[in-house]
C-alpha positions as CSV (number, residue, x, y, z in Angstrom):
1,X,-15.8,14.5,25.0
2,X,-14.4,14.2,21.5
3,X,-10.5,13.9,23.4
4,X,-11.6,11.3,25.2
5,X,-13.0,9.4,21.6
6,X,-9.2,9.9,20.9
7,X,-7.8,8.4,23.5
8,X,-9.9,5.3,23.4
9,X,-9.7,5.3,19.1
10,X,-7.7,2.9,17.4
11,X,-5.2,5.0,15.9
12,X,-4.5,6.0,19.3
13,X,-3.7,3.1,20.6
14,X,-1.2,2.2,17.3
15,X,0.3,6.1,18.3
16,X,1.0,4.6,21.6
17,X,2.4,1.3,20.0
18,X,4.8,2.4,17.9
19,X,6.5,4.9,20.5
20,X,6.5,1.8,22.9
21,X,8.2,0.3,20.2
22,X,10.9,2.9,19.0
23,X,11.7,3.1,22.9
24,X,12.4,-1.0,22.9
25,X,14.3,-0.8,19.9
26,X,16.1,1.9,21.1
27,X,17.2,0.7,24.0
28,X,17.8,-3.0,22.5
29,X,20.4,-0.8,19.6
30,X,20.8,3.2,20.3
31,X,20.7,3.7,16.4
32,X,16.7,3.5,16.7
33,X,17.6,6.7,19.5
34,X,19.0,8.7,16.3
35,X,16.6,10.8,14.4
36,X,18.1,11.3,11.6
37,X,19.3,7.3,11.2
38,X,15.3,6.7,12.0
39,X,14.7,8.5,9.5
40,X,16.6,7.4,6.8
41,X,15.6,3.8,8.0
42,X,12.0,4.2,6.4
43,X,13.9,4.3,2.6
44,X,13.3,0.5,3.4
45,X,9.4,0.3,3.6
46,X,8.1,3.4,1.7
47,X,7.1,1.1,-0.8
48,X,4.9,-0.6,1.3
49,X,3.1,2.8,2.7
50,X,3.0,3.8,-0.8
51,X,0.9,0.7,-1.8
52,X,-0.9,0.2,1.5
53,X,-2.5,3.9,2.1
54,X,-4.8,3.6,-1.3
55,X,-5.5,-0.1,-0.6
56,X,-7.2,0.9,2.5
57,X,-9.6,2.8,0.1
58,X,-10.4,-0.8,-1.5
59,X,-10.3,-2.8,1.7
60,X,-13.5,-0.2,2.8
61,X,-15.4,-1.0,0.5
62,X,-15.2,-4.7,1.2
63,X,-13.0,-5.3,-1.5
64,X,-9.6,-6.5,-1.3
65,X,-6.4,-6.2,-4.5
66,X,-3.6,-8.5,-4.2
67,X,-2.2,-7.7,-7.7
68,X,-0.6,-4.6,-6.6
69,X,2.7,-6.1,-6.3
70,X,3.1,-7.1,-9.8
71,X,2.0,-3.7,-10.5
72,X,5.5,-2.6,-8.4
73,X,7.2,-4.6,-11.4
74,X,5.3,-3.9,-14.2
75,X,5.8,0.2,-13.7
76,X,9.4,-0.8,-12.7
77,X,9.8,-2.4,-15.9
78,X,7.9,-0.1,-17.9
79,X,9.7,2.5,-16.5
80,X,13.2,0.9,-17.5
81,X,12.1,-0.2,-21.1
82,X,10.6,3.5,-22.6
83,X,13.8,5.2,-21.1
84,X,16.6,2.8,-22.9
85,X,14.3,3.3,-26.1
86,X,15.4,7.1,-25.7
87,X,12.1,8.7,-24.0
88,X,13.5,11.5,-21.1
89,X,13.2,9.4,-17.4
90,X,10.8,11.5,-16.0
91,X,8.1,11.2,-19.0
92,X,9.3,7.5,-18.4
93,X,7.8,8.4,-14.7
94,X,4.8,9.1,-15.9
95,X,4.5,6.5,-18.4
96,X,5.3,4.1,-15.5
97,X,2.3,5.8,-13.3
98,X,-0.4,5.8,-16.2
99,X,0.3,2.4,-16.3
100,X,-0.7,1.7,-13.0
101,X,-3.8,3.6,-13.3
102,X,-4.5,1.4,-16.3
103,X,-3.7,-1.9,-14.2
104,X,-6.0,-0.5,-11.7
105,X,-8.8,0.5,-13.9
106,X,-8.6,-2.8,-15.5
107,X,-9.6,-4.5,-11.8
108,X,-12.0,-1.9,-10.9
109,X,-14.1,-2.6,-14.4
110,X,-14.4,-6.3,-13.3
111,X,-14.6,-6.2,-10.1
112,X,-17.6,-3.4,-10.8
113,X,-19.3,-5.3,-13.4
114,X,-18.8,-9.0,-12.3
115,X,-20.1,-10.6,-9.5
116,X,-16.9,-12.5,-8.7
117,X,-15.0,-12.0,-5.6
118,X,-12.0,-9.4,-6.0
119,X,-10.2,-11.8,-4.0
120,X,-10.5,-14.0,-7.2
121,X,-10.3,-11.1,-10.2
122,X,-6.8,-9.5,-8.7
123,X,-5.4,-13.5,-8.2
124,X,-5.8,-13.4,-11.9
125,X,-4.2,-9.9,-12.7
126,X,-1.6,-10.8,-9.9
127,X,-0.4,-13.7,-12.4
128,X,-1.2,-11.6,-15.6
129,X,0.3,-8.3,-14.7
130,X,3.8,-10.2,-13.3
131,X,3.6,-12.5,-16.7
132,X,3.7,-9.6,-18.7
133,X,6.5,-7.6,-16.5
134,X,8.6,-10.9,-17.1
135,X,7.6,-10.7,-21.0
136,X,7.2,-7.5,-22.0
137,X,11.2,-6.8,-22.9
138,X,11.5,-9.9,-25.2
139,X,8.0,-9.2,-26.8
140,X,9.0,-5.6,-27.4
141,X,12.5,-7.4,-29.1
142,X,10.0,-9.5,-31.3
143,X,8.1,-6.8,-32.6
144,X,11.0,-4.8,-33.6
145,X,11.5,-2.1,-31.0
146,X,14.9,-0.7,-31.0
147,X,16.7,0.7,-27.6
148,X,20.4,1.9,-27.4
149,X,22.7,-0.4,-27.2
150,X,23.5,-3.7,-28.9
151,X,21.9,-6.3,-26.8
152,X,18.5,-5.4,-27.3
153,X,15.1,-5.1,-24.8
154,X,15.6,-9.2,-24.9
155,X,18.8,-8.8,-22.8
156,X,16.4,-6.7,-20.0
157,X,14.1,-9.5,-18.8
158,X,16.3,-11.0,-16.4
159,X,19.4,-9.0,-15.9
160,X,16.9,-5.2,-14.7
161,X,17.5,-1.9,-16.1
162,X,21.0,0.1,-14.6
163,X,22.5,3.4,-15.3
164,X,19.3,4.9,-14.6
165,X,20.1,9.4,-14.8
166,X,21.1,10.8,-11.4
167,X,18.2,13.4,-11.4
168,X,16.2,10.1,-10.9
169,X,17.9,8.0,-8.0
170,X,18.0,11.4,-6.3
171,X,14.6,11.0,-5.8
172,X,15.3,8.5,-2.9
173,X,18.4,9.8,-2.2
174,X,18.3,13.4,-1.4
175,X,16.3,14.8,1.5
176,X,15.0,17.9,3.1
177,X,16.8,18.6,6.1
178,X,16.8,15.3,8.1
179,X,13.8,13.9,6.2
180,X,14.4,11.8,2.9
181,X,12.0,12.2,0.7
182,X,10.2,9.1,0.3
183,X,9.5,10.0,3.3
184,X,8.2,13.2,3.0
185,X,6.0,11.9,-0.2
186,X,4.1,9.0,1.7
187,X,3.3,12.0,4.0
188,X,1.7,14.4,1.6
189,X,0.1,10.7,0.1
190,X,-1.5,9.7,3.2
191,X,-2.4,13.6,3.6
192,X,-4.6,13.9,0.0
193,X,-5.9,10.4,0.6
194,X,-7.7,11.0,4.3
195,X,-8.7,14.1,2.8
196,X,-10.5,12.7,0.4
197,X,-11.7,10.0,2.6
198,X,-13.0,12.1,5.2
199,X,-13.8,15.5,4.0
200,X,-15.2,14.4,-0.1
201,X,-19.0,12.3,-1.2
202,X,-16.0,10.2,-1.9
203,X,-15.1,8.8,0.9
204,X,-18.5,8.5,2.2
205,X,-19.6,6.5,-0.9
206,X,-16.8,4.3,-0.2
207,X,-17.7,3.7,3.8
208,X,-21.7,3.2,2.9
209,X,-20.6,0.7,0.1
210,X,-18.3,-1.2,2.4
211,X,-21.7,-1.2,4.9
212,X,-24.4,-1.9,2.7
213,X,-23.9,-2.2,-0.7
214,X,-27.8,-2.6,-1.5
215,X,-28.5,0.5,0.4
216,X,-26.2,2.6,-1.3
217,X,-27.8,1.5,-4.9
218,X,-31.1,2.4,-3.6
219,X,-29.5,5.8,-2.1
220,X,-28.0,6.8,-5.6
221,X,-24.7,6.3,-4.9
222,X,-22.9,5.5,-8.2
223,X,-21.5,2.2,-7.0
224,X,-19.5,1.1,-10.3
225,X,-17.7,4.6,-10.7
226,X,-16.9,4.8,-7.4
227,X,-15.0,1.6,-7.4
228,X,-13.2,1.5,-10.4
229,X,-12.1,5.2,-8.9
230,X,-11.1,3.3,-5.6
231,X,-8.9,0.4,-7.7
232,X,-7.6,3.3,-9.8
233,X,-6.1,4.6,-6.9
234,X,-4.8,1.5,-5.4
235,X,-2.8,0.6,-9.0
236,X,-1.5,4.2,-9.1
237,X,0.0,3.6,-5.1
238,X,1.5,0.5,-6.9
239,X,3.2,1.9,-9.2
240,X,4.2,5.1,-7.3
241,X,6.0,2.1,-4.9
242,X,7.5,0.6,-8.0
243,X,8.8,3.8,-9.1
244,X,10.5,4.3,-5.3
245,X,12.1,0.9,-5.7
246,X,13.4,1.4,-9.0
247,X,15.1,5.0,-7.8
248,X,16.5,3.4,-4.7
249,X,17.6,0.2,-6.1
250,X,18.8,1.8,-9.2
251,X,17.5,-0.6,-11.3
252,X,14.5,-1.2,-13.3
253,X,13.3,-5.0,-12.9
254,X,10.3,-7.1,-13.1
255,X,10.6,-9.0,-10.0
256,X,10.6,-5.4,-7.9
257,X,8.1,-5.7,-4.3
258,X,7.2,-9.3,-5.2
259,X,7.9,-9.8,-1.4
260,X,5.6,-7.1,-0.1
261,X,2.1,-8.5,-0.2
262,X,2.0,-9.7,3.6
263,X,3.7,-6.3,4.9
264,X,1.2,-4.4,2.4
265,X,-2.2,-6.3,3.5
266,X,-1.2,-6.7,7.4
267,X,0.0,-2.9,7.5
268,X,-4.4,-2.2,6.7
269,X,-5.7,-4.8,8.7
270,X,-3.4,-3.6,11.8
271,X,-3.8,-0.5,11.1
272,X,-8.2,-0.9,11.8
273,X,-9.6,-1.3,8.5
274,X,-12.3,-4.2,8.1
275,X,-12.1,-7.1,5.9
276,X,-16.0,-7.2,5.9
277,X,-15.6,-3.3,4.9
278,X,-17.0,-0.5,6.2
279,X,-14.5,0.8,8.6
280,X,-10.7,1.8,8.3
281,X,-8.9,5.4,8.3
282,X,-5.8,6.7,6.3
283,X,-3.7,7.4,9.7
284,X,-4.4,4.1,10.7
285,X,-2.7,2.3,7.7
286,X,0.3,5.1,7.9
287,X,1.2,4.3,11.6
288,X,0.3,0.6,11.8
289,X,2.6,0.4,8.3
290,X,5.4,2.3,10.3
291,X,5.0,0.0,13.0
292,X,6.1,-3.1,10.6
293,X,8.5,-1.2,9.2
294,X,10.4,-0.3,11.8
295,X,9.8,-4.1,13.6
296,X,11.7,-5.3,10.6
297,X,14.1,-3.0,11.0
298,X,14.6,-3.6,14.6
299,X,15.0,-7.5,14.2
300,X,17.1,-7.3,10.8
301,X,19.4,-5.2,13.2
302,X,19.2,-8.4,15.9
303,X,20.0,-10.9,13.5
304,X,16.8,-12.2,12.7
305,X,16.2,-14.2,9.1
306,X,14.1,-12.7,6.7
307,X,11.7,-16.1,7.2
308,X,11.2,-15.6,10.8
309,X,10.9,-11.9,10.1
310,X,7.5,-13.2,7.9
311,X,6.4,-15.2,10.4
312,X,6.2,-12.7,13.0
313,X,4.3,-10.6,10.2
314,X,1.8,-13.1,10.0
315,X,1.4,-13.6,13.8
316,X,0.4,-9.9,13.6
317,X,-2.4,-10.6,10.9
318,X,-3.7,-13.2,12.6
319,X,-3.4,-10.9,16.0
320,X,-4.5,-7.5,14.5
321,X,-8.2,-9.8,13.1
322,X,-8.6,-11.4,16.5
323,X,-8.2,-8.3,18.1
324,X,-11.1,-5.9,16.0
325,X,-13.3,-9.3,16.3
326,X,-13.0,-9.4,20.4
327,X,-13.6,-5.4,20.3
328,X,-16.6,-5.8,18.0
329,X,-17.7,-8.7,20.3
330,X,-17.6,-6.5,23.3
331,X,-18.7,-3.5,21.6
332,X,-22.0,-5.0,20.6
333,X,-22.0,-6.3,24.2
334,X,-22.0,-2.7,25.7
335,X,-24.8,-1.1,23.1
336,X,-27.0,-4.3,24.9
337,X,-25.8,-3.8,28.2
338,X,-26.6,0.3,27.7
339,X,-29.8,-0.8,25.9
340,X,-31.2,-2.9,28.8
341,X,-30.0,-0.4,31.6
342,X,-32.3,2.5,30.4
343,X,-35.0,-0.1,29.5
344,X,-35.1,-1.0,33.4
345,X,-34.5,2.5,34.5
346,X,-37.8,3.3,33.0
């Protein structure tokens, strides 16, 4: 009984997707038949598993946070700026990540204490958090902090970071065995998030929020904690993307995943989380984000423009909401259909 909830789940259905879509793709270019070019292939939409996976967390509760790509740029940036000023890379890292957490915080505490839509508080940070990527070198300049070199921070804000240490663009470069590891970090990601979607008070706060946010106040579920927690979470995937982008570009710049906001949000709503809230998994999000990934991929490799490639994302949007919709439609249809039947029967 619960194998046959599998097959009919979701998740399964994306599983079955994205090997009907690896086969295509395969036989359309035999690269996609290569493991180990598959593979490597992914280096190009980590980024958006990284920032999509914890979003899922928000999305569940009924929230939504769009600001998470000006987070990419603001770590990115961050990131760039405390390591010219001398600071080692990798404490540079974790400067970069804390100040993702911050962002996040910051849209948790409104979005907990406010009555105004997320939609509308992470608009604003999405604005604030990319001004103060752009501005941040030249304010630095202004208030007198030094970095090596004669051109100053100033010189930073447009032209990006390079020369970033080796020990740091290895993190996107190297690999274990076949599998980079980006790769193999989105996997231990996705890992410690459904873990503590599915098996923590956690994640069942989060689902009964998403449902009924009334009834989990009157159940003593700590509402505000719980989603500054979930935005905390969705700033630190940010930034973890930023990082990515900044070790495989090998530059630190402002503007970094300011073009993945339609993969990130389509990659949850594919992959079965509700807008309404209340529903969505971590292994939905992973697969339905590998399927885009490896779409782009495939039609990059066809000769298809990076605008049509958006379009198509968007057609999937629209698709992927239509499609829970008609299931919820004909879900509620069977409960009254199973309801009347054992009415009559008695």
């Amino acid at each position: 009984m619960k194998w046959t909830r599998y097959l009919r789940s979701w998740e399964f259905a994306l599983f079955v997707l994205l090997l009907l879509e690896l086969a295509v793709l395969g036989l359309v270019n035999p690269v996609f038949f290569n493991l180990e070019n598959l593979l490597y292939s992914t280096l190009d939409f980590t980024h958006i598993l990284f920032a999509a996976l914890p979003l899922t967390l928000v999305i569940i509760t009924a929230g939504i946070d769009i600001s998470g790509v000006s987070v990419m740029g603001l770590a990115s940036i961050t990131l760039g700026l405390v390591w010219v000023a001398g600071v080692n890379v990798f404490v540079a890292l974790a400067v970069a990540l804390l100040v993702g957490v911050l962002a996040g915080a910051f849209n948790g505490f409104f979005v907990s204490r406010t009555d105004v839509n997320p939609l509308v508080i992470t608009l604003g940070t999405l604005f604030m958090f990319a001004g103060l990527a752009q501005g941040m070198p030249a304010l630095l300049d202004k208030l007198g902090f030094k970095a090596y070199g004669s051109a100053g921070l100033a010189a930073y804000q447009y032209e990006g970071i390079t020369g970033l240490p080796d020990a740091f663009i290895a993190l996107t470069e190297g690999s274990l065995g076949v599998v980079p590891y980006p790769f193999l970090a989105v996997l231990f990601f996705a890992l410690v998030l459904s873990l503590l979607l599915h098996k923590t008070r956690f994640g069942r706060y989060l689902y009964l929020i998403g449902v009924n946010p009334k009834a989990a106040a009157y159940s003593g579920v700590p509402i505000r904690r719980v989603l500054v927690w979930a935005y905390v979470l969705s700033g630190f995937g940010a930034a973890l993307a930023g990082v990515m982008l900044t070790s495989y570009f090998t530059s630190a710049r402002a503007d970094l995943g300011g073009d993945a906001l339609l993969p990130i949000i389509t990659a949850v709503v594919l992959g079965g989380a509700d807008i309404l809230g209340g529903s969505g998994t971590i292994l939905g999000t992973l697969l339905a984000g590998m399927i885009l990934g490896f779409l782009r991929q495939g039609l990059l490799a066809l000769g298809v423009t990076n605008d049509l490639i958006q379009v198509v994302v968007g057609s999937l949007l629209i698709l992927a909401m239509a499609a829970k919709q008609l299931l919820h439609v004909y879900g509620e249809y069977r409960l009254k259909r199973k309801a009347l039947s054992s009415k009559d029967g008695r």
